[in-house]
C-alpha positions in Angstrom: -72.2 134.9 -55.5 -70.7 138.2 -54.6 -69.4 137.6 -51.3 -67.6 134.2 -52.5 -65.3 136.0 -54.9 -63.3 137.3 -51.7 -62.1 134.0 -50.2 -61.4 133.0 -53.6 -58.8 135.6 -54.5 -56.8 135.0 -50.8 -57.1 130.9 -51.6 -55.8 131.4 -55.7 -52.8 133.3 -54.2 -51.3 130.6 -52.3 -52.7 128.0 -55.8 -50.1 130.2 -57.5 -47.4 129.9 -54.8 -48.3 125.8 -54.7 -47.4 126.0 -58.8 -44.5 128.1 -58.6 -43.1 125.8 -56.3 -43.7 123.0 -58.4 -42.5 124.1 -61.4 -39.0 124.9 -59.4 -38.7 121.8 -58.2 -39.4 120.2 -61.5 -37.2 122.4 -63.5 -34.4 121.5 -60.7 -34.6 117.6 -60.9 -34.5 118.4 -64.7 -31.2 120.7 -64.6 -29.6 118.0 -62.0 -30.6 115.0 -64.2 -29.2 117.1 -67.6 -25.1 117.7 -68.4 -26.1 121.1 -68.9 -23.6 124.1 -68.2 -26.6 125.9 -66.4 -26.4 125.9 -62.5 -29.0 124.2 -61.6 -31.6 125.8 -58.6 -31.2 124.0 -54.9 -34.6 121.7 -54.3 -36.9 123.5 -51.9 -36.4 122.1 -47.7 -39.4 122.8 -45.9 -38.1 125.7 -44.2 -38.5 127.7 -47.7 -41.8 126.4 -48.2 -43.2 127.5 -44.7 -41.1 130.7 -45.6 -43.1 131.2 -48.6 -46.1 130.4 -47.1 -45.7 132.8 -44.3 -44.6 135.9 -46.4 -47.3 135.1 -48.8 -49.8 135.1 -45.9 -48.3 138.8 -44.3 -48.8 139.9 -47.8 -52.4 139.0 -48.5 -53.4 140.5 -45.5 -52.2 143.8 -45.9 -52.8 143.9 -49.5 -56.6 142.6 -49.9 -58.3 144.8 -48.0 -56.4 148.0 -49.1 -56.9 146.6 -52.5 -60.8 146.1 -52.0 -61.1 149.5 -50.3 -59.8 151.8 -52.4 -58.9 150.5 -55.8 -56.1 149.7 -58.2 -55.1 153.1 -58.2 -54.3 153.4 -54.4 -52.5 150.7 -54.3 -49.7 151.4 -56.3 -48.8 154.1 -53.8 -49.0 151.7 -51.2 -47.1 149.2 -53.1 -44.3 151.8 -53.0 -44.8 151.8 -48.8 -44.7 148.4 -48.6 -41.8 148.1 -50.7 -39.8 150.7 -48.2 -40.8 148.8 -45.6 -39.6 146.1 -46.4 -36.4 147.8 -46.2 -36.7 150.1 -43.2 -38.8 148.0 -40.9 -36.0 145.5 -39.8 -33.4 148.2 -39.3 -36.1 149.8 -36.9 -37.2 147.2 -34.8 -33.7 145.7 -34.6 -33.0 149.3 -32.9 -35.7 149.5 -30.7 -34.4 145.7 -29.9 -31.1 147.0 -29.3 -33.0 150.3 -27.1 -34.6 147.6 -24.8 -38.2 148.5 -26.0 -38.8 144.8 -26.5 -36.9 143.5 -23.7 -39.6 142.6 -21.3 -41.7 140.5 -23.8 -38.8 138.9 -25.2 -37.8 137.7 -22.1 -41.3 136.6 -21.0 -41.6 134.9 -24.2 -38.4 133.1 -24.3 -38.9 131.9 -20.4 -42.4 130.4 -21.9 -40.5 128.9 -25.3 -38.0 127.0 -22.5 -40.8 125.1 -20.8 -43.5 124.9 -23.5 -41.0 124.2 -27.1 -44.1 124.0 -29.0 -45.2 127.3 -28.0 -43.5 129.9 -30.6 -44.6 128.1 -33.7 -48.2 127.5 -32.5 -48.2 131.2 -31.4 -47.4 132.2 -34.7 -49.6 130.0 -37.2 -52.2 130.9 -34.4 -51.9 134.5 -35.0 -51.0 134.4 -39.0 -54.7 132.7 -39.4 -56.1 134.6 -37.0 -55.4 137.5 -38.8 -55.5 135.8 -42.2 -59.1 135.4 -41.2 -59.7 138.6 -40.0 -58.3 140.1 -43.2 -60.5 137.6 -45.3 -63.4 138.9 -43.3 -63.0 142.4 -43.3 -62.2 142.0 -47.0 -66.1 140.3 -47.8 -67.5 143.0 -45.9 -66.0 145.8 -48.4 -66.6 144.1 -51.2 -70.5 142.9 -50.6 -70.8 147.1 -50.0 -69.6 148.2 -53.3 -71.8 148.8 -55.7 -70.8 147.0 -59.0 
């Protein structure tokens, strides 16, 4: 029973994203059906929702593993990197862009894009479950060592 508590924490987060999503869109048809002076939220496209999704992915992969490897109290000084990156990551590849670091993929992958369209989406859901896995896995295995 151990080693099933694992996928269960990466599945609950995106439960609570599914619910929080909900609960917006609720709360907007309720604002746009009332007079109410309060401005009422925009209803979710699904460009936010696969947004959501993806960002909620990135984060569970980075977070669960760090989380199940060294504690509560190790991740709050990681939280603190991950917040400045959040900030300062961007800004850096967007100047190694700029440097021409990237220049050879980009244009390899672009060329690819042109004749196969459905190639940059399925590259990247292919490579946020591949490493969503990976993560998941890696994950179990920590936590089926520790001794609780």
């Amino acid at each position: 029973h151990k080693i099933l508590d694992t996928p269960a924490k990466y599945v609950n987060v995106f439960t609570y994203a599914a619910i929080g999503m909900i609960m917006l869109t609720v709360s907007a048809v309720i604002l746009h059906i009332t007079p109410l002076p309060i401005p009422a939220p925009r209803f979710l496209t699904i460009t936010d929702i696969i947004f959501v999704f993806t960002l909620i992915t990135v984060a569970v992969t980075l977070y669960y593993p760090l989380y199940f490897r060294y504690g509560t109290a190790a991740i709050r000084t990681f939280s603190v990197f991950f917040f400045l990156a959040f900030f300062f990551l961007p800004r850096i590849l967007t100047e190694q862009y700029y440097a021409g670091t990237f220049n050879m993929a980009i244009d390899t992958f672009y060329a690819l894009s042109g004749i196969f369209t459905w190639l940059p989406v399925t590259l990247a859901v292919v490579s946020l479950i591949v490493v969503y896995l990976i993560s998941m896995k890696y994950s179990q295995r920590i936590y089926s060592k520790k001794d609780l």
